[in-house]
Structure formats: structure tokens, C-alpha cells
PDB file of N, CA, C, O and CB in Angstrom:
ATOM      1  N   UNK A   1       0.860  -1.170   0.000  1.00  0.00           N
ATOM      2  CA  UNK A   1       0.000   0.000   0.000  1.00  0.00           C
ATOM      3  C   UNK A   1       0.899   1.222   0.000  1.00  0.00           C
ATOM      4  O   UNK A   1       2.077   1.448   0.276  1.00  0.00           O
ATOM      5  CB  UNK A   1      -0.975   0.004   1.226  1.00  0.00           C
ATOM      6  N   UNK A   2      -0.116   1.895  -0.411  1.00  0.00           N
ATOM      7  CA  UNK A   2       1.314   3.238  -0.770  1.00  0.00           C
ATOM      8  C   UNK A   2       0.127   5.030  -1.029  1.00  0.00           C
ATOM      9  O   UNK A   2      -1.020   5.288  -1.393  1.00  0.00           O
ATOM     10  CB  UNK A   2       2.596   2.568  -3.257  1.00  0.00           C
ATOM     11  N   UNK A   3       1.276   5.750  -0.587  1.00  0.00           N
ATOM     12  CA  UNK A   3      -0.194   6.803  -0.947  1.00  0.00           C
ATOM     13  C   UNK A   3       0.337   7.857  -1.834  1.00  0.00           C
ATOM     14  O   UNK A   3       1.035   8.611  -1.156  1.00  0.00           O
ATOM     15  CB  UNK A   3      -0.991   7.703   0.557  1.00  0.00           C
ATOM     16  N   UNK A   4       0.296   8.193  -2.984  1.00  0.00           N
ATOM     17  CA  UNK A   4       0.977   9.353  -3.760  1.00  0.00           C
ATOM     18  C   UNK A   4       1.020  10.934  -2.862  1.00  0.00           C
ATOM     19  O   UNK A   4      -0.049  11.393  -2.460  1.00  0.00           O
ATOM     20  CB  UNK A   4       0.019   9.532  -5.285  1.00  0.00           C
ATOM     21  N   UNK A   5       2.100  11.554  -2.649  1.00  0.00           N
ATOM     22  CA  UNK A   5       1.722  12.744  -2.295  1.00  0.00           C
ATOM     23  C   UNK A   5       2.276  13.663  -3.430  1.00  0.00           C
ATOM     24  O   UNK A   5       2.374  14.886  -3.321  1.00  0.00           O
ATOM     25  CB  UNK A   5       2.184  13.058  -0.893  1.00  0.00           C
ATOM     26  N   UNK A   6       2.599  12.996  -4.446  1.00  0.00           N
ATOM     27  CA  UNK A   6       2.523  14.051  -5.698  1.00  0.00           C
ATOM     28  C   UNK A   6       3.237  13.261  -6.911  1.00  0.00           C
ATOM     29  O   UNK A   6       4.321  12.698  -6.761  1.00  0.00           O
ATOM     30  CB  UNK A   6       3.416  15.653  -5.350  1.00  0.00           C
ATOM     31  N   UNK A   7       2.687  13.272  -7.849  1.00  0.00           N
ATOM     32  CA  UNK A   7       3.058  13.604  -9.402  1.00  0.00           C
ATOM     33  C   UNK A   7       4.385  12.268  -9.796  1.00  0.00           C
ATOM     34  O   UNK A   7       4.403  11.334 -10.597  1.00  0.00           O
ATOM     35  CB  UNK A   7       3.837  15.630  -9.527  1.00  0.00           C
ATOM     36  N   UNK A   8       5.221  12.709  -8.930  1.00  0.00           N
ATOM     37  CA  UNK A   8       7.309  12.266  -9.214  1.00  0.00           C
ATOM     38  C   UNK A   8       7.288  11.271  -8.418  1.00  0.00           C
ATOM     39  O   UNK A   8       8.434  10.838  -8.300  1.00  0.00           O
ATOM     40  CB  UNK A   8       8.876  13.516  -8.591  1.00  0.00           C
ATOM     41  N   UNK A   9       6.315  10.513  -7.622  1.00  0.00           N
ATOM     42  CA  UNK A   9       6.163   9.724  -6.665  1.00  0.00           C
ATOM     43  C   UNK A   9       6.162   8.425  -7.723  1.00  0.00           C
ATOM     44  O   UNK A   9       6.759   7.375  -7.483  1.00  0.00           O
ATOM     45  CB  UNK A   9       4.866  10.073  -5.664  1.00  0.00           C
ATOM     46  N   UNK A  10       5.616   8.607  -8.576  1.00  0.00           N
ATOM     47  CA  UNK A  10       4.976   7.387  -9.288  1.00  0.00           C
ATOM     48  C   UNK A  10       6.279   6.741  -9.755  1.00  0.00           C
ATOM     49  O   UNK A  10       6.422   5.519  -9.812  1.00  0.00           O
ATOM     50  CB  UNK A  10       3.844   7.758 -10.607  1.00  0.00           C
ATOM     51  N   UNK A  11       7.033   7.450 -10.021  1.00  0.00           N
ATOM     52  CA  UNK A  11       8.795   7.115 -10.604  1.00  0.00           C
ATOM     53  C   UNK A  11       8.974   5.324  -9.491  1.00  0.00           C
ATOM     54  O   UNK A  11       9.032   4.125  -9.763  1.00  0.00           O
ATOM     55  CB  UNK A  11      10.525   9.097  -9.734  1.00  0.00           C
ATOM     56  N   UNK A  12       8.991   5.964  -8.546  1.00  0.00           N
ATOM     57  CA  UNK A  12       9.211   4.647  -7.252  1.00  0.00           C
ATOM     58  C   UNK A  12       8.162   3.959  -7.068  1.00  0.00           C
ATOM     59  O   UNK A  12       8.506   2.782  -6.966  1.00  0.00           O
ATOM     60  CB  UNK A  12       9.525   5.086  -5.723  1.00  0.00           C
ATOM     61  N   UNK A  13       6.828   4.096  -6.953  1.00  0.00           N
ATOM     62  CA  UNK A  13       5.628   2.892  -7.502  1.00  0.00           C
ATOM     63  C   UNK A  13       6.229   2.020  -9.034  1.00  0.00           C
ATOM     64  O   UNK A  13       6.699   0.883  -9.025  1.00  0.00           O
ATOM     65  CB  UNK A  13       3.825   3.943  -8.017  1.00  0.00           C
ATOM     66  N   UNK A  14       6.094   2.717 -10.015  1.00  0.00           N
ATOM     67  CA  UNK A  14       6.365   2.071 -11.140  1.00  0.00           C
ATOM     68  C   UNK A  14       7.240   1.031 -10.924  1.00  0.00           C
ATOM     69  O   UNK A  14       6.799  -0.076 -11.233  1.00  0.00           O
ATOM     70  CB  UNK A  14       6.808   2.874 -12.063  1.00  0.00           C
ATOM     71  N   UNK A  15       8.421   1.077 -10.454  1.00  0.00           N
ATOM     72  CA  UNK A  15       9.799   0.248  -9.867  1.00  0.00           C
ATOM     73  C   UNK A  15       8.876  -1.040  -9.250  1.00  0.00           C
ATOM     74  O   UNK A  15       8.962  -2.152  -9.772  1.00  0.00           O
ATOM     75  CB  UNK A  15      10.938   1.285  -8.387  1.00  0.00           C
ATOM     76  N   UNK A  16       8.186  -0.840  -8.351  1.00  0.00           N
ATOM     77  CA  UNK A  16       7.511  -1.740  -7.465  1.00  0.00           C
ATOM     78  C   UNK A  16       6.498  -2.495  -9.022  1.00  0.00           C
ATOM     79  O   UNK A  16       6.835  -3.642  -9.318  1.00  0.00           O
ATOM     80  CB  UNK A  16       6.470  -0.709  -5.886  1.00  0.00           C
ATOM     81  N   UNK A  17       5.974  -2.196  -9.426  1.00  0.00           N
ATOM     82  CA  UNK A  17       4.643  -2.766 -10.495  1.00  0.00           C
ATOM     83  C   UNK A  17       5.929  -3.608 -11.145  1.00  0.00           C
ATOM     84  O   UNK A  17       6.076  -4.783 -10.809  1.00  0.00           O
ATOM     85  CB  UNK A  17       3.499  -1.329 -11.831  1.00  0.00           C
ATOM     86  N   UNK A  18       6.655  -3.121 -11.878  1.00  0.00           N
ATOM     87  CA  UNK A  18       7.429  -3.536 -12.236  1.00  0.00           C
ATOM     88  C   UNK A  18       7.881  -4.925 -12.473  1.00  0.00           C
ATOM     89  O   UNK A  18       7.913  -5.769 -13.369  1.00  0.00           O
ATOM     90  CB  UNK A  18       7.857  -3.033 -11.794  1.00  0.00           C
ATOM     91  N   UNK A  19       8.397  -4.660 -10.558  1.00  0.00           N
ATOM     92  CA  UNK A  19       9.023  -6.120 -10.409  1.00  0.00           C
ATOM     93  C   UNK A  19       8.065  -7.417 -10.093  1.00  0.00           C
ATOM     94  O   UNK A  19       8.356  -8.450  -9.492  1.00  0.00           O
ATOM     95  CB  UNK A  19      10.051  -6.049  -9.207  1.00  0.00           C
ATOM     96  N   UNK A  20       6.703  -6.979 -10.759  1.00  0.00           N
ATOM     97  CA  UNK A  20       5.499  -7.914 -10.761  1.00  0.00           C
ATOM     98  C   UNK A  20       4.611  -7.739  -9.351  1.00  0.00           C
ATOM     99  O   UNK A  20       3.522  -8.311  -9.314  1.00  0.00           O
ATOM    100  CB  UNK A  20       6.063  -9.531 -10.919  1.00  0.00           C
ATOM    101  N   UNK A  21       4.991  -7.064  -8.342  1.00  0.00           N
ATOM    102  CA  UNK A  21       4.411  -6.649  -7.322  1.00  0.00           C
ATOM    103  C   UNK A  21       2.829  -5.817  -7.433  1.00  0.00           C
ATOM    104  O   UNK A  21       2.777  -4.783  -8.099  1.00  0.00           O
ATOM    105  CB  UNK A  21       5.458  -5.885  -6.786  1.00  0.00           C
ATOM    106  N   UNK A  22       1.616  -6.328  -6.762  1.00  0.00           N
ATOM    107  CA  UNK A  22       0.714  -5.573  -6.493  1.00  0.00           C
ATOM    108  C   UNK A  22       0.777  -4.318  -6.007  1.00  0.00           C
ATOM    109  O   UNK A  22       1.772  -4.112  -5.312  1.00  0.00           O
ATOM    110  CB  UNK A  22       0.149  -6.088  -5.917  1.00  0.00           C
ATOM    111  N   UNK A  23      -0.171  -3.160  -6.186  1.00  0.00           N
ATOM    112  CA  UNK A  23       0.066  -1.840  -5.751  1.00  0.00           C
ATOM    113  C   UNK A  23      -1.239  -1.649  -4.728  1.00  0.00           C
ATOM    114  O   UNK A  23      -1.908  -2.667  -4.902  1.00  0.00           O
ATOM    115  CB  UNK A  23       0.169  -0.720  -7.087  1.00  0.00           C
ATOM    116  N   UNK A  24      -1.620  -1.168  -4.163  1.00  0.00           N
ATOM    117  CA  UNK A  24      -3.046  -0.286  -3.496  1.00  0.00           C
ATOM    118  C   UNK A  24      -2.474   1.076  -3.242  1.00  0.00           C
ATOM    119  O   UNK A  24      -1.686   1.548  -2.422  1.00  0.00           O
ATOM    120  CB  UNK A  24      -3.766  -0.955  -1.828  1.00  0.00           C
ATOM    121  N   UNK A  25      -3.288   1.605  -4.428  1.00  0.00           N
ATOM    122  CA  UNK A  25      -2.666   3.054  -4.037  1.00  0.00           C
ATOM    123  C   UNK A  25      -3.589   4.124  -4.011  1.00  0.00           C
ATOM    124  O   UNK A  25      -4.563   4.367  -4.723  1.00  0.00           O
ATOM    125  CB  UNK A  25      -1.591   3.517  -4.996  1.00  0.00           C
ATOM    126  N   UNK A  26      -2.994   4.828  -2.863  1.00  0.00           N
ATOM    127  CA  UNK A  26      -4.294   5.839  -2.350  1.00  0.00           C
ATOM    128  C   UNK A  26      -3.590   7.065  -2.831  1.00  0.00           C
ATOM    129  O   UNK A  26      -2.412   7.382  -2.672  1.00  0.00           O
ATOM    130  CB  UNK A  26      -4.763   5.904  -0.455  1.00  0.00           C
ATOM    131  N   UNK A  27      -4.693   7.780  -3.544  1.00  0.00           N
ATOM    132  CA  UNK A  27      -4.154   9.132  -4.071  1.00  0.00           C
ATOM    133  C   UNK A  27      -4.940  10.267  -3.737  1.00  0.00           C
ATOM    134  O   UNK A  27      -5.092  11.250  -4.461  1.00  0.00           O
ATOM    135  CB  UNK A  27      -4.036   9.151  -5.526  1.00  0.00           C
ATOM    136  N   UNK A  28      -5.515  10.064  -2.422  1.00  0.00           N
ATOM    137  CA  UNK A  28      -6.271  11.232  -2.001  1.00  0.00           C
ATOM    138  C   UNK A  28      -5.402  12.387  -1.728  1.00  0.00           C
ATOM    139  O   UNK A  28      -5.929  13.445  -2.073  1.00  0.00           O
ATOM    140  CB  UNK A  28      -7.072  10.937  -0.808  1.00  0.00           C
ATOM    141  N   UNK A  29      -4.230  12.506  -1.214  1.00  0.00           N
ATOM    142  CA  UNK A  29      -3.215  13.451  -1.176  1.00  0.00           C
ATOM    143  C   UNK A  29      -2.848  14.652  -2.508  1.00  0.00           C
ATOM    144  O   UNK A  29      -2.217  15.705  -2.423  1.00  0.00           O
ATOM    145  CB  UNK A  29      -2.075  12.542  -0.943  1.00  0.00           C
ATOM    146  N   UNK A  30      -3.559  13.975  -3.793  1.00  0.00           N
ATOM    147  CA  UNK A  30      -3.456  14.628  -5.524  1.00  0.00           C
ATOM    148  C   UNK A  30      -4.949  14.824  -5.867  1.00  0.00           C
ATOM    149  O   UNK A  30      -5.313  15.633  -6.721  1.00  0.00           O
ATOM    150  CB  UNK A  30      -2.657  13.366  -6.900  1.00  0.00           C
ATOM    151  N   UNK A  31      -5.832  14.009  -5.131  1.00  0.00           N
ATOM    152  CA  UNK A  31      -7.092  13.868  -5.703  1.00  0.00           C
ATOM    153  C   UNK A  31      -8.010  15.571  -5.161  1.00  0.00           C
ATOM    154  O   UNK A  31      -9.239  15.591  -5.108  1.00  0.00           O
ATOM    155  CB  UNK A  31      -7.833  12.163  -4.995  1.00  0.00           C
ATOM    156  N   UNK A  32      -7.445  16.414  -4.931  1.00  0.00           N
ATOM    157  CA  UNK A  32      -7.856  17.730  -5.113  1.00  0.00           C
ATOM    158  C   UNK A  32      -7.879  18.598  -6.293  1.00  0.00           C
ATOM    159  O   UNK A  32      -8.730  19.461  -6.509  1.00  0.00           O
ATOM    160  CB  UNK A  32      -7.264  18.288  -4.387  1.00  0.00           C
ATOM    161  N   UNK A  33      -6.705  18.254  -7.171  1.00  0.00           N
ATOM    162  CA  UNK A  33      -6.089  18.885  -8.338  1.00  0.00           C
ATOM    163  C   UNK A  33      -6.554  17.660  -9.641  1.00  0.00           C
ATOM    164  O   UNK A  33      -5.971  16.653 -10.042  1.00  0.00           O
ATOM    165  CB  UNK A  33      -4.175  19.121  -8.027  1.00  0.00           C
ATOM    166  N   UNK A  34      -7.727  18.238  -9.995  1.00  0.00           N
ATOM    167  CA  UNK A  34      -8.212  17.625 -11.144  1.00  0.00           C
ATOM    168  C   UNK A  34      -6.896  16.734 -12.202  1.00  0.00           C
ATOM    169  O   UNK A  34      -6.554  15.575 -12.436  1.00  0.00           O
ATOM    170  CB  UNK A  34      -8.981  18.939 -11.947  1.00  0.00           C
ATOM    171  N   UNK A  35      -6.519  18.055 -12.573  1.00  0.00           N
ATOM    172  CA  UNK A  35      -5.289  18.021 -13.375  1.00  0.00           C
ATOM    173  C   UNK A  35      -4.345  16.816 -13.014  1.00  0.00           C
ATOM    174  O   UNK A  35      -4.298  15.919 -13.856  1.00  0.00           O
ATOM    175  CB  UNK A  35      -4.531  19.354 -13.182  1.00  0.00           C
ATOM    176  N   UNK A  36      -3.474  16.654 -11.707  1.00  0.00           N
ATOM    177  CA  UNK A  36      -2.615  16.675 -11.434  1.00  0.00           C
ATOM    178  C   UNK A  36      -3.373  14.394 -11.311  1.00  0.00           C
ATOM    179  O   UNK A  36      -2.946  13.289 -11.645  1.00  0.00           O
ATOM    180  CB  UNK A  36      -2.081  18.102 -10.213  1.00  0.00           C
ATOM    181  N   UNK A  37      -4.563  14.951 -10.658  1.00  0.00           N
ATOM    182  CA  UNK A  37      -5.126  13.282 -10.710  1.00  0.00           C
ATOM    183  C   UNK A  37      -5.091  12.647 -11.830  1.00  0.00           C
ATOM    184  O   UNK A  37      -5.082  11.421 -11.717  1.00  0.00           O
ATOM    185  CB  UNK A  37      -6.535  13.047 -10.377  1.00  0.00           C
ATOM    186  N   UNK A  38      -5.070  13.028 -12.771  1.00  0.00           N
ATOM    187  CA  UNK A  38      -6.125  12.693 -14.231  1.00  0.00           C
ATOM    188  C   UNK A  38      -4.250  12.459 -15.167  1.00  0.00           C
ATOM    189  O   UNK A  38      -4.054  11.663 -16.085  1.00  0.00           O
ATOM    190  CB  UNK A  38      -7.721  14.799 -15.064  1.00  0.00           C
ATOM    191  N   UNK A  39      -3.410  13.198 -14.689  1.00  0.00           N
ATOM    192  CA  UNK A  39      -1.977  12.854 -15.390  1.00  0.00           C
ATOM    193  C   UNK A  39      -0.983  11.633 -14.656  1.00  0.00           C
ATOM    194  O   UNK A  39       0.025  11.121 -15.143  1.00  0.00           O
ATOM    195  CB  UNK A  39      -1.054  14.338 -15.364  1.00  0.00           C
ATOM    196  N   UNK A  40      -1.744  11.298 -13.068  1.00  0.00           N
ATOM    197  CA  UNK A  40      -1.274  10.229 -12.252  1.00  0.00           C
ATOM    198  C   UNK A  40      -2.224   9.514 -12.761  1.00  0.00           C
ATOM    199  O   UNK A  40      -1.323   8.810 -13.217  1.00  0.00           O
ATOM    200  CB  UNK A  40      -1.151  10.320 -10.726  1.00  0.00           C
ATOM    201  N   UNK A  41      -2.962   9.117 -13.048  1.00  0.00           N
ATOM    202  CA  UNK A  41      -3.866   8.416 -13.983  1.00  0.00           C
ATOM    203  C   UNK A  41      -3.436   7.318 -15.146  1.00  0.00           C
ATOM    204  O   UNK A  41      -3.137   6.129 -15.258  1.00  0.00           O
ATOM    205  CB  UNK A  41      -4.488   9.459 -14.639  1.00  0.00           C
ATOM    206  N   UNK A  42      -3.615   8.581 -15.974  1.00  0.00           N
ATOM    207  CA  UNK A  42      -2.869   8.731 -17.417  1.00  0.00           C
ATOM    208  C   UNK A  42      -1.678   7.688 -17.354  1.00  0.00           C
ATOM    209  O   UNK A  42      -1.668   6.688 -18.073  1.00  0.00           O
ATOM    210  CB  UNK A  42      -2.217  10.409 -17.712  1.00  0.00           C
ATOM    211  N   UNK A  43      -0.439   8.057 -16.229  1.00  0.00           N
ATOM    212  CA  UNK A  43       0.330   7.613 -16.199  1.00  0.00           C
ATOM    213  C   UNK A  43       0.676   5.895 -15.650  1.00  0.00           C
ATOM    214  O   UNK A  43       1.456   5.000 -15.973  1.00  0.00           O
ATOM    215  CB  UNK A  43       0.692   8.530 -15.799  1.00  0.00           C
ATOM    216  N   UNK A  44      -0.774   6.166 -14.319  1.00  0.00           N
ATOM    217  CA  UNK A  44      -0.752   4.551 -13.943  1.00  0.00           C
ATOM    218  C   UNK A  44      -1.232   3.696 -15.266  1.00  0.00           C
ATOM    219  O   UNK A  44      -0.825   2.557 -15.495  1.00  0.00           O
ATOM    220  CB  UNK A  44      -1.911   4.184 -12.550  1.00  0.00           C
ATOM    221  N   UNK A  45      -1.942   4.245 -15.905  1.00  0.00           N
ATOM    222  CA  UNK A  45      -2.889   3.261 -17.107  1.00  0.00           C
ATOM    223  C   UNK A  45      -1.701   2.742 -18.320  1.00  0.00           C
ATOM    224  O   UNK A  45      -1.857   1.725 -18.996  1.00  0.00           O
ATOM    225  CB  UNK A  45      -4.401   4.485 -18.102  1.00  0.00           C
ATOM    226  N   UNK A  46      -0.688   3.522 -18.413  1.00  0.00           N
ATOM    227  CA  UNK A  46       0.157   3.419 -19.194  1.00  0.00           C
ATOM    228  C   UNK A  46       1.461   2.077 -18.345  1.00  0.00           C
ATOM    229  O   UNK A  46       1.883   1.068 -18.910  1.00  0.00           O
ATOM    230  CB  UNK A  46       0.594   5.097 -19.515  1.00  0.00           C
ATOM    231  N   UNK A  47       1.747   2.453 -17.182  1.00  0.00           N
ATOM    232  CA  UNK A  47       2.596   1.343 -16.309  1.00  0.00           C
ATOM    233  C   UNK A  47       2.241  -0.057 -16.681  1.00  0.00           C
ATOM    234  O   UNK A  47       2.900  -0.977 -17.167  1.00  0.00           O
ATOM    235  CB  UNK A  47       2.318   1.466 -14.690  1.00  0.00           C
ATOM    236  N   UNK A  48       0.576   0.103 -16.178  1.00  0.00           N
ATOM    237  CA  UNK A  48      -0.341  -1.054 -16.798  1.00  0.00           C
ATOM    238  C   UNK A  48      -0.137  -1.900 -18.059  1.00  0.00           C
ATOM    239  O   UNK A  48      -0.110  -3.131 -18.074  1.00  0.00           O
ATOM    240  CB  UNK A  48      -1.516  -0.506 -17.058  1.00  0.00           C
ATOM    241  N   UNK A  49      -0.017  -1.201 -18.971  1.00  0.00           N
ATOM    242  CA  UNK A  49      -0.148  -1.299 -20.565  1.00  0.00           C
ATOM    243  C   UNK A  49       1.388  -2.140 -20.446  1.00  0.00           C
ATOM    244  O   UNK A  49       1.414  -3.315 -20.810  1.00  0.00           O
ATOM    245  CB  UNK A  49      -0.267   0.517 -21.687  1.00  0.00           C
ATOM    246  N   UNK A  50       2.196  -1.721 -20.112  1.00  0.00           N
ATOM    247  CA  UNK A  50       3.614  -2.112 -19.855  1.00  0.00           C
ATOM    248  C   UNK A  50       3.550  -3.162 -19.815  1.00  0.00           C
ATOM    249  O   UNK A  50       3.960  -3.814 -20.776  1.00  0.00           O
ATOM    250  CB  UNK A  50       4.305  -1.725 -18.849  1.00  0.00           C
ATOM    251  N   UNK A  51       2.875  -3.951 -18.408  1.00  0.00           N
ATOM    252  CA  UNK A  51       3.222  -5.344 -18.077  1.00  0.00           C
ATOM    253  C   UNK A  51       2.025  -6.221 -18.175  1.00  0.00           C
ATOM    254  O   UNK A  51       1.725  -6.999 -17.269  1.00  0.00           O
ATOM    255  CB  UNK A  51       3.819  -5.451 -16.686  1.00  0.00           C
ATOM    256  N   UNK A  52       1.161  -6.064 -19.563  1.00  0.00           N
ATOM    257  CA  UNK A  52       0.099  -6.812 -19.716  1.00  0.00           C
ATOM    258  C   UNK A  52      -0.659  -6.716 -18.020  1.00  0.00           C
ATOM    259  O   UNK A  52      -1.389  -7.630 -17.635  1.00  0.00           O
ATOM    260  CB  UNK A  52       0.637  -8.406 -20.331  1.00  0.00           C
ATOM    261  N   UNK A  53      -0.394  -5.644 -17.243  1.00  0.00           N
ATOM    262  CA  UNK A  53      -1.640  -6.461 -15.948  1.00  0.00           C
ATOM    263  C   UNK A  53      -3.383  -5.483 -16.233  1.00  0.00           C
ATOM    264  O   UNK A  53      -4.051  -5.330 -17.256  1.00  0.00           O
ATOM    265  CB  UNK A  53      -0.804  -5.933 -13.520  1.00  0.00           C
ATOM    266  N   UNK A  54      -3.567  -5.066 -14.971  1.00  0.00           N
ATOM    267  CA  UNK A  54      -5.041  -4.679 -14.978  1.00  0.00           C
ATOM    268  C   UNK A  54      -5.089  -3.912 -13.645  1.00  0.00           C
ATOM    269  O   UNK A  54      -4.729  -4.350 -12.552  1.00  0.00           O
ATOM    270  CB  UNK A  54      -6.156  -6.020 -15.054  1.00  0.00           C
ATOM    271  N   UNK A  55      -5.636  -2.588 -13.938  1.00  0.00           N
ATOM    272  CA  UNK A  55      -6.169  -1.449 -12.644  1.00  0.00           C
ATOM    273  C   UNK A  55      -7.569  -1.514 -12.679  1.00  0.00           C
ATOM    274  O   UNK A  55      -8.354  -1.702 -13.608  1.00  0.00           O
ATOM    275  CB  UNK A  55      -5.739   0.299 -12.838  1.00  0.00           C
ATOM    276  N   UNK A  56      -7.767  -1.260 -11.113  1.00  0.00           N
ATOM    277  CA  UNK A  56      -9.382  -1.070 -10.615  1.00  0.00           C
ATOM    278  C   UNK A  56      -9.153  -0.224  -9.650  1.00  0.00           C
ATOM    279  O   UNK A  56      -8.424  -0.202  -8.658  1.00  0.00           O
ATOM    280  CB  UNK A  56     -10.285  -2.395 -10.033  1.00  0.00           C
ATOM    281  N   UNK A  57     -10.174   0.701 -10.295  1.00  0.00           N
ATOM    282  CA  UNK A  57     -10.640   1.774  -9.353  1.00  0.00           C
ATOM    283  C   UNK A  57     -11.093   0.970  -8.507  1.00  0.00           C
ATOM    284  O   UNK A  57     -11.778   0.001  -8.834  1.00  0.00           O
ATOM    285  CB  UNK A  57     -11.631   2.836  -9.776  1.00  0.00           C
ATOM    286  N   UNK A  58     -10.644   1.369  -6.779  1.00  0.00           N
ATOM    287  CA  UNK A  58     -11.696   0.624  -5.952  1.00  0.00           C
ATOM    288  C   UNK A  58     -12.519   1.814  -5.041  1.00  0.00           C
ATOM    289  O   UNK A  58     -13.299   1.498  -4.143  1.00  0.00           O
ATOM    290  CB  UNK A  58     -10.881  -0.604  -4.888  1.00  0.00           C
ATOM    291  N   UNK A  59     -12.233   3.187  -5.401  1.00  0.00           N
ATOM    292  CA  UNK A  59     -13.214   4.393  -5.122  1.00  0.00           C
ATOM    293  C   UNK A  59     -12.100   5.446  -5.886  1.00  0.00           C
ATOM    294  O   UNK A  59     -11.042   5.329  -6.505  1.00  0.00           O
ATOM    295  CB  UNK A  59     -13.665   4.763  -3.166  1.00  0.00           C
ATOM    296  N   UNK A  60     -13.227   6.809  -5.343  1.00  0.00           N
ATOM    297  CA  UNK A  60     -12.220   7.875  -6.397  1.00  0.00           C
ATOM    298  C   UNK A  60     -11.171   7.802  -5.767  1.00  0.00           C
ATOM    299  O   UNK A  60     -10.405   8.576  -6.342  1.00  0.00           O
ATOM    300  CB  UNK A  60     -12.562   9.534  -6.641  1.00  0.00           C
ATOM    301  N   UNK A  61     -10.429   7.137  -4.554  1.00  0.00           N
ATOM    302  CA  UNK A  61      -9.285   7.454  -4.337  1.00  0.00           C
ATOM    303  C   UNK A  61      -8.300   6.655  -4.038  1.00  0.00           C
ATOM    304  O   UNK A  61      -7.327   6.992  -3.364  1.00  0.00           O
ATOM    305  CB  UNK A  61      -9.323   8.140  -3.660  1.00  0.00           C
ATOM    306  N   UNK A  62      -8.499   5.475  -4.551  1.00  0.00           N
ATOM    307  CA  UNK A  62      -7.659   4.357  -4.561  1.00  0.00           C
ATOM    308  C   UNK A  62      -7.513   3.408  -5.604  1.00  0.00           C
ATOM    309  O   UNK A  62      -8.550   2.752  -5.696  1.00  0.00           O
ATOM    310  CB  UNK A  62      -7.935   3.725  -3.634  1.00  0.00           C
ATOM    311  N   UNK A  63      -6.769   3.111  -6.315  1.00  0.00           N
ATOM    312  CA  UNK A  63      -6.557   2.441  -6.914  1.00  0.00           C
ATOM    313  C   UNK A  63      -5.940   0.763  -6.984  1.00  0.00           C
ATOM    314  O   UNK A  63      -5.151   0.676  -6.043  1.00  0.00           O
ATOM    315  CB  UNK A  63      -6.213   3.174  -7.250  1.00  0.00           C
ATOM    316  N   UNK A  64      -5.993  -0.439  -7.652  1.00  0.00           N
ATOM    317  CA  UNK A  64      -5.298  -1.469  -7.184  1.00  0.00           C
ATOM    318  C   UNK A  64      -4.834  -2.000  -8.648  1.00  0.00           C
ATOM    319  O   UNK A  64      -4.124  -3.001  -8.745  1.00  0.00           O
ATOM    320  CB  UNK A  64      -6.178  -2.487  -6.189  1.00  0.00           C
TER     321      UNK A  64
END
């Protein structure tokens, strides 16, 4: 489990997905800034794409 507190964070999640590891990640700490959610997003969906796996929203502020 892990909680983004911004943007450059994802650099060191990604590392973790990576090495085939599950994520739960809470991004209520970004989830104020439309913007800033929607490009941590963007970016988890793409990590995804990487290693053939699969994200679920499990509310607006967590992801798995």
C-alpha cells in the first residue's frame, strides 16, 4: 500500500509494479487537483499497458 503525495512519486511505484508486485494506491493526497489526478492516472494506465496487468478503481481514491 502506498499513498501518492505528488506527481514524481509514481517514478518509485512504477519500480515496485514492475518487479510484478501488487500496488493499493491511495491518491487522495493529488485527488484535489483535477489536473494533477487525471496525469497520475494517465500515467498509472500506461505502467499497466507495460506489463500486460489490470487497474481497478476501488473508489475515487484508490486504486489497485
Amino acid at each position: 500500500m502506498a499513498e501518492l503525495q505528488k506527481y514524481e512519486d509514481l517514478k518509485e511505484f512504477a519500480k515496485y509494479v514492475y518487479e510484478g508486485n501488487i500496488l493499493i494506491l491511495d491518491v487522495s493526497p493529488i485527488s484535489v487537483d483535477d489536473i494533477e489526478l487525471e496525469r497520475a492516472t494517465n500515467e498509472l494506465k500506461k505502467i499497466v499497458r507495460d506489463i500486460n496487468g489490470d487497474i481497478a478503481g476501488l473508489d475515487r481514491n484508490h486504486f489497485i
